[in-house]
C-alpha atoms as one frame of an Amber mdcrd trajectory, in Angstrom:
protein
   4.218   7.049 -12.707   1.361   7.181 -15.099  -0.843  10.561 -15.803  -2.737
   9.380 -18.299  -6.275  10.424 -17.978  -8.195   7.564 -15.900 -12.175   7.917
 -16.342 -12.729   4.238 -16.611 -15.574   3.727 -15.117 -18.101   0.696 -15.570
 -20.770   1.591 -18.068 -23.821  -1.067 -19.160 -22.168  -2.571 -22.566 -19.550
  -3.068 -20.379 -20.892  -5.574 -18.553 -22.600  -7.758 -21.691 -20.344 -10.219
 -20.388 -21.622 -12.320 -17.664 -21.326 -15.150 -16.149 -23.444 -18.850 -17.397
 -26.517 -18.958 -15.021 -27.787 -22.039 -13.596 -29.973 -23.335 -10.628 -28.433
 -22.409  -7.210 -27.996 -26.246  -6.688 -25.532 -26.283  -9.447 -23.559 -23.250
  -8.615 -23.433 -24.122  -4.680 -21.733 -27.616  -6.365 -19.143 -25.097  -8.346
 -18.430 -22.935  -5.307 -17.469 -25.906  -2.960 -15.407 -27.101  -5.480 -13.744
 -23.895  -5.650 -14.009 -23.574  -1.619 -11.742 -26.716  -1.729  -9.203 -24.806
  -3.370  -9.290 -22.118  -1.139  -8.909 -24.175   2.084  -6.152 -25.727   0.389
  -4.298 -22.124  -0.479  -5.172 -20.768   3.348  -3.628 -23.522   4.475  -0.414
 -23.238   2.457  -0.293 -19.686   3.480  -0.273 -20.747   7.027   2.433 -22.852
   6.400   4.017 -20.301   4.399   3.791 -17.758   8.204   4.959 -20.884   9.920
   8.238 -20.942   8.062   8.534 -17.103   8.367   8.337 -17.558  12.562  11.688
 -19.373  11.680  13.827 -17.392   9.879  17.032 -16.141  11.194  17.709 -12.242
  11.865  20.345  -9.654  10.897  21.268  -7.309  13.058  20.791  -3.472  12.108
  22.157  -0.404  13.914  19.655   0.730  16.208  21.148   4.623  16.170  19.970
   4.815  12.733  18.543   8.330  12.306  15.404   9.189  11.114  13.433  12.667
  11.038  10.001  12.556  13.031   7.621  15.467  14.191  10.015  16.526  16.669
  13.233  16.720  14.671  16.040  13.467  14.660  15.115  10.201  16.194  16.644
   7.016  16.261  15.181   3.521  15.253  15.303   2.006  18.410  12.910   5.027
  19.051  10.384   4.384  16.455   9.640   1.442  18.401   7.656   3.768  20.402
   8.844   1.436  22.904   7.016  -1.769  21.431   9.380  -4.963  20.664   7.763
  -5.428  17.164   8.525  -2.654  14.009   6.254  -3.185  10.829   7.680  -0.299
   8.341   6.653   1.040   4.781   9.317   2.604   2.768   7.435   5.487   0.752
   9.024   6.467  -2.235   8.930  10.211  -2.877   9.528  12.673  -6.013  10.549
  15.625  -4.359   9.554  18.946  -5.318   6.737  17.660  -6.994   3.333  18.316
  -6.702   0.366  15.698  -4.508  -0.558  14.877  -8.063   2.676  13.862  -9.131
   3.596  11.517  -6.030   3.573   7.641  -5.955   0.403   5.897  -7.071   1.525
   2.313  -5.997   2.792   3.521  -2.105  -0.489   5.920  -1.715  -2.638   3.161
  -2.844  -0.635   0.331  -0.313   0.031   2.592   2.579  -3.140   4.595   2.712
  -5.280   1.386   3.257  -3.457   0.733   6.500  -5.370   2.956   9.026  -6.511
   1.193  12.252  -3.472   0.372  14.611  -4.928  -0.198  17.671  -4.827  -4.251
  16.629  -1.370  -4.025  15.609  -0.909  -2.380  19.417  -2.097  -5.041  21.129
   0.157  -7.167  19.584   3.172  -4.790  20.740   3.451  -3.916  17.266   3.919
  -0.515  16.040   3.504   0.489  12.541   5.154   3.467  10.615   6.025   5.028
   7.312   9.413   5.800   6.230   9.460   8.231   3.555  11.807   9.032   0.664
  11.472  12.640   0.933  12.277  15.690   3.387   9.669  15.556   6.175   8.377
  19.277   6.079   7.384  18.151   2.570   6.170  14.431   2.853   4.201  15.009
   6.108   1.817  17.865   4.100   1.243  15.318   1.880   0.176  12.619   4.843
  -2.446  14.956   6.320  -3.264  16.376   3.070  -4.221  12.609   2.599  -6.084
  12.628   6.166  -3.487   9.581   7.135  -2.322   9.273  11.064   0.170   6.611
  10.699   3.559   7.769  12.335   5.622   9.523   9.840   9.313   9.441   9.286
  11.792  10.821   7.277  14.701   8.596   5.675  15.883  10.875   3.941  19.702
  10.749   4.699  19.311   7.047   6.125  18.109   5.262   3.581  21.498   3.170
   2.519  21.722   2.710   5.854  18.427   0.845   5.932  17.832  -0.043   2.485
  21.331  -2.607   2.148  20.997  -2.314  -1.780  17.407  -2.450  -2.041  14.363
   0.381  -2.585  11.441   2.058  -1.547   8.329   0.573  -1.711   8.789  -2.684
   0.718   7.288  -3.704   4.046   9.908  -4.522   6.422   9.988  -5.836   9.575
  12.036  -5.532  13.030  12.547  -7.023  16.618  13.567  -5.244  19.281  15.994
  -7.127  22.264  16.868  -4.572  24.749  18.312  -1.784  22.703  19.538  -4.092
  19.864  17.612  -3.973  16.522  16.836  -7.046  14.105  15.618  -7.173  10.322
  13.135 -10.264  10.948  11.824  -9.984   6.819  11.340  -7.874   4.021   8.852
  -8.271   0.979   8.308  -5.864  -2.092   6.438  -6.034  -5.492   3.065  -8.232
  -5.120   4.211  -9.121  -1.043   3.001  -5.568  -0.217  -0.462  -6.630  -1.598
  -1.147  -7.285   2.251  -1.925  -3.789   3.407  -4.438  -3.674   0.451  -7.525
  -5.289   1.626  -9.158  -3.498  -1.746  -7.421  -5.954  -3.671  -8.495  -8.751
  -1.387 -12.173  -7.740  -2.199 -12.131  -7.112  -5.699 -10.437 -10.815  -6.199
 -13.641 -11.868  -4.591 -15.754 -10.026  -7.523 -16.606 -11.798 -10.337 -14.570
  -9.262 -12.554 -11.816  -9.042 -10.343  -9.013  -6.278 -10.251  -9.940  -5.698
 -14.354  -6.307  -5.552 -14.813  -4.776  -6.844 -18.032  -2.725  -9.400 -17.029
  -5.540 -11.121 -15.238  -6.649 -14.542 -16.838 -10.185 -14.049 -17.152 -12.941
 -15.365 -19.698 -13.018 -13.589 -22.891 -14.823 -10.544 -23.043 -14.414  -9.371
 -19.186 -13.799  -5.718 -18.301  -9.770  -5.305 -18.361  -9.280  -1.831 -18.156
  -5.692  -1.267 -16.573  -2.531  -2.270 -17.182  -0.583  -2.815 -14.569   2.095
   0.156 -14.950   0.651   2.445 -12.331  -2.463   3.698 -14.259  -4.694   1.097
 -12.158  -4.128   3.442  -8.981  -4.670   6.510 -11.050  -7.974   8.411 -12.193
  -7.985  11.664 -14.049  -3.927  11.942 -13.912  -3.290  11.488  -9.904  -3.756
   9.115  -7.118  -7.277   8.208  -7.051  -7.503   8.448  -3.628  -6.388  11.844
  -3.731  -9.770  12.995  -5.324 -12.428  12.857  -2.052 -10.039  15.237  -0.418
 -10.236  17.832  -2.994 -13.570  17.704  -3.126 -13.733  17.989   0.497 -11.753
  21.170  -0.394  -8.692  19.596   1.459  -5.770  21.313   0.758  -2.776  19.436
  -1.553  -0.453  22.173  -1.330   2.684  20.676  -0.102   4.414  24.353   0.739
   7.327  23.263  -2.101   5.579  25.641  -4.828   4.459  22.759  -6.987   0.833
  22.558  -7.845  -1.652  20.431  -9.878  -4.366  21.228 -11.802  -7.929  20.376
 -10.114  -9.774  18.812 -12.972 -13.254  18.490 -11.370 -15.304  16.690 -14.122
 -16.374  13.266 -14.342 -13.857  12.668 -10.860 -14.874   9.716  -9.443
């Protein structure tokens, strides 16, 4: 976690360096050259989801518990009776203040908000969270999110089989027997991020240090958790407060509401 102050915003000198410019004939020759490539990596991912339809399974206990809005549940009951499970593992510092929580799982996790698609697949989507739930769930609606919300509290080796929090997992449901189908972490969980999808597409890019970009192009973060932070907390978490949302997350815990120059 990084709370080093983040007012990096784009200024004119910043953006002295620019691309060559031609005649549109020219670049439309560069871009199909490049849209070659492309094809060529869509494919490959394709592929790539091909050979992921043939993996084997493990099984997994389907009694697992979990704590929901209603108190203990059971994996087989996250399901919400769909026979496909996509899960994020949030991780969670608890006792600690909206401020202080994950930057890399409320960036990821907060960009997936329209299930209905993932429903008509028979999928169901849902977090599972580090922390207690009393605690964790103020921070989801704090954070305006409506993604089911799960406790995994006193689960999580149960779940985790030696790994950690922040991974995408996913499940199959036979019956009332439960199967890990795959599991990605790291750069993998760029998929719920369509942000970084876009700002690949910009000619700047993520501005992230370890980009390889011509010389002289905006690189303002590194990538240690400061890209997903602005003024010393989630950047995200900033439109709320100034729609006078409330972080408090009832553990006593609070951070300070620097209001100038927020993004």
């Amino acid at each position: 976690m990084n709370t080093r102050d983040q007012h990096n915003f784009i200024t004119d000198s910043d953006t002295s360096a620019l691309p060559a410019v031609v005649d549109r004939a020219t670049w439309q020759a560069e871009l199909d050259k490049l849209l070659v490539r492309e094809k060529a990596h869509t494919r490959e991912g394709d592929a790539i989801a091909a050979a992921r339809r043939r993996l084997p399974m493990v099984e997994v206990d389907p009694t697992i518990t979990l704590i929901g809005p209603h108190g203990p549940v059971t994996l087989l009951e996250v399901f919400e009776g769909r026979r496909l499970l996509i899960t994020y593992f949030h991780m969670w510092h608890t006792g600690q203040p909206a401020g202080g929580q994950c930057e890399g799982c409320t960036f990821f996790n907060g960009q997936v908000r329209e299930l209905s698609y993932l429903h008509s697949r028979d999928v169901t989507y849902a977090t599972f969270c580090e922390g207690p739930y009393e605690e964790s769930v103020c921070y989801r609606d704090f954070m305006e999110w409506d993604v089911p919300w799960y406790s995994v509290q006193d689960s999580a080796d149960a779940l985790f089989a030696g790994r950690g929090f922040g991974m995408l997992v996913c499940y199959l449901r036979q019956g009332n027997r439960v199967f890990e189908t795959y599991w990605t972490t790291g750069r993998g969980v760029e998929v719920m991020a369509p942000s970084y999808g876009l700002l690949d597409m910009t000619v700047y890019g993520r501005q992230e240090t370890w980009e390889d970009s011509p010389a002289g192009w905006p690189q303002r973060w590194e990538n240690s958790g400061e890209q997903f932070r602005t003024n010393g907390r989630p950047s995200a978490q900033w439109s709320r407060l100034g729609a006078e949302s409330s972080d408090d997350l009832g553990n006593g815990a609070t951070t300070s509401h620097d209001y100038q120059n927020q993004p």
